[in-house]
N, C-alpha and C positions, 0 to 999 in steps of 0.2 A: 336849267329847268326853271321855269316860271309853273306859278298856282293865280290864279282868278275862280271867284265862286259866281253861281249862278242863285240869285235866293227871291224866294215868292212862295205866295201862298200856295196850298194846294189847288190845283187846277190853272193857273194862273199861265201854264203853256210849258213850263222847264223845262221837260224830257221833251215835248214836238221840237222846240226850240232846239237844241243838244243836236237830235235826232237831225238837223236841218244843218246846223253850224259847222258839226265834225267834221261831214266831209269834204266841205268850202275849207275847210283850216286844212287836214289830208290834201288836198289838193295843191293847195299854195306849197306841200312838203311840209310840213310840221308833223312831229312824231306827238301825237294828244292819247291822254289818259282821263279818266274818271273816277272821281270817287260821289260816292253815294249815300246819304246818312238814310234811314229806314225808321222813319218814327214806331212800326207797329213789328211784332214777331215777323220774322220774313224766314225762309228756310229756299236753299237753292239746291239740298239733296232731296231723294225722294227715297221712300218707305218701298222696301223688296228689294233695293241695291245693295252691293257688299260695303261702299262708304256710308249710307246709312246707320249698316250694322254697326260698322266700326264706332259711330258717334255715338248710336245709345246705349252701347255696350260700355261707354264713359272716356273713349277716346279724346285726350282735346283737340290734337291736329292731325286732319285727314286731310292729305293730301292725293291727288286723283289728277294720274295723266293721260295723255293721248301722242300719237301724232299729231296732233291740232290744235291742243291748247293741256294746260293747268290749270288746276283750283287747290287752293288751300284754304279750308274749312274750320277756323279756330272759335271752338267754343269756349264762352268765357267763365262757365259754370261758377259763376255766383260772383264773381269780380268786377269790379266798375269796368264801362264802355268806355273803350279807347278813346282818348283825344285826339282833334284832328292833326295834329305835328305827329304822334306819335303813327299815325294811320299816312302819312303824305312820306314819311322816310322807310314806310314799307315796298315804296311803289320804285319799277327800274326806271332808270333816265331817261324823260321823254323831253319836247321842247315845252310842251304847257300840258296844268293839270288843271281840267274843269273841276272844281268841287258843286254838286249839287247838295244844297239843302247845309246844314250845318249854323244858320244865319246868325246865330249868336256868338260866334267864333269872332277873332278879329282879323281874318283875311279878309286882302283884297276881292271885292263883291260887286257885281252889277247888279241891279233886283229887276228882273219882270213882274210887271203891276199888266192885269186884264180887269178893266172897269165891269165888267158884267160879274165878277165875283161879288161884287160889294164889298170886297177886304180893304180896311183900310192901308196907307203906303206903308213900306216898313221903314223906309232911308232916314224919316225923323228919330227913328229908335235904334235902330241899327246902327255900328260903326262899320268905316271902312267902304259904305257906298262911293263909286268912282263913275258910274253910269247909268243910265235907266233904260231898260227895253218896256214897250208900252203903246198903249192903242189910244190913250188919253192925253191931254197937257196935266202934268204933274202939277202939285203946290209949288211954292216959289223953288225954284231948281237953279242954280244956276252952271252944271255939269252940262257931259255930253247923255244927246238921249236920240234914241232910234225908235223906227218901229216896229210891232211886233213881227211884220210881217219881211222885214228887210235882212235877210239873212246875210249877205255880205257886210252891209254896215254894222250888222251884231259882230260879228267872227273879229273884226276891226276892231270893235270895242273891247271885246273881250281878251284880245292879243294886249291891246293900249292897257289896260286896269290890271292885267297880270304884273307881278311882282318876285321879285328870285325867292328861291326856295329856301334860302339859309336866312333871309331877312324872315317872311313871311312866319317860319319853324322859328325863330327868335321870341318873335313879338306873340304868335300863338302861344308858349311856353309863359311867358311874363306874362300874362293875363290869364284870368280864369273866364269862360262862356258866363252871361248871366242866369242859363237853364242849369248848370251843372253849379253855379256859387248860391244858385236859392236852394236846390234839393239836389244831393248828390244823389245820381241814379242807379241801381242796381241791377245785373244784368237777370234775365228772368231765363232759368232751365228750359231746355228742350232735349226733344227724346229721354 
């Protein structure tokens, strides 16, 4: 199992990108996962369901199956948000894990830059950049870089910058994020 992150600003293409790459990597035969960081309150149950009830009734883990898939719903009620090692050894064994978002982490990361954001690049601040997807010529670079629109030579990069998951979960652990070593965060209640 390899991890590689996918990091950029908001809007900056992530998810179109992901949405484009998946299934060029499924294709070639690789078994891919995702994880997903959510800067703001996100909720994937909805209000009038019996897993719902179950959450605001103060349940931490709801778990909810089908013939077609599982979810398991763990509310953190009032405990620090997980770190991403501790969140990458919850996942079953795939060939590679895209992490979107997380960029303060020290896994291995490609970043998409779209010049029409105005954001500036992240890779000077960042560790761990290994590639760049991007519709511009970057500041001095001297890596591999694609374009936004090249979905094969993304999938390629992103396979190349992946890193095994016992290194990756190593060197995550010995370091702490710089957003979680300036202000430890607290998870905020729901339901």
């Amino acid at each position: 199992m390899k991890v590689v992150g996918l990091a950029g600003w908001s809007g900056a293409g992530k998810t179109t990108l992901l949405a484009r790459v998946i299934p060029v990597l499924t294709a070639r035969g690789l078994g891919v996962s995702t994880v997903k960081h959510a800067h703001h309150a996100f909720d994937i149950d909805q209000p009038g369901k019996d897993s719902h009830a179950h959450r605001t009734a103060g349940a931490t883990e709801v778990l909810v199956a089908s013939g077609r898939r599982w979810a398991l719903m763990h509310e953190l009620r009032e405990t620090e948000e997980p770190r991403l090692a501790d969140l990458l050894m919850r996942l079953s064994p795939v060939d590679l894990v895209i992490v979107e978002g997380f960029k303060r982490e020290a896994h291995p990361k490609v970043e998409i830059h779209r010049a029409a954001n105005g954001k500036p690049w992240l890779f000077p601040d960042i560790s761990h950049v290994h590639g760049l997807i991007c519709d511009v010529a970057p500041p001095p670079w001297t890596g591999p870089r694609v374009g936004l629109d090249a979905g094969e030579a993304a999938a390629d990069l992103l396979v190349d910058a992946a890193e095994p998951l016992g290194e990756v979960v190593a060197r995550l652990r010995a370091t702490a994020p710089l957003e979680l070593a300036r202000q430890p965060r607290k998870a905020t209640r729901t339901g």
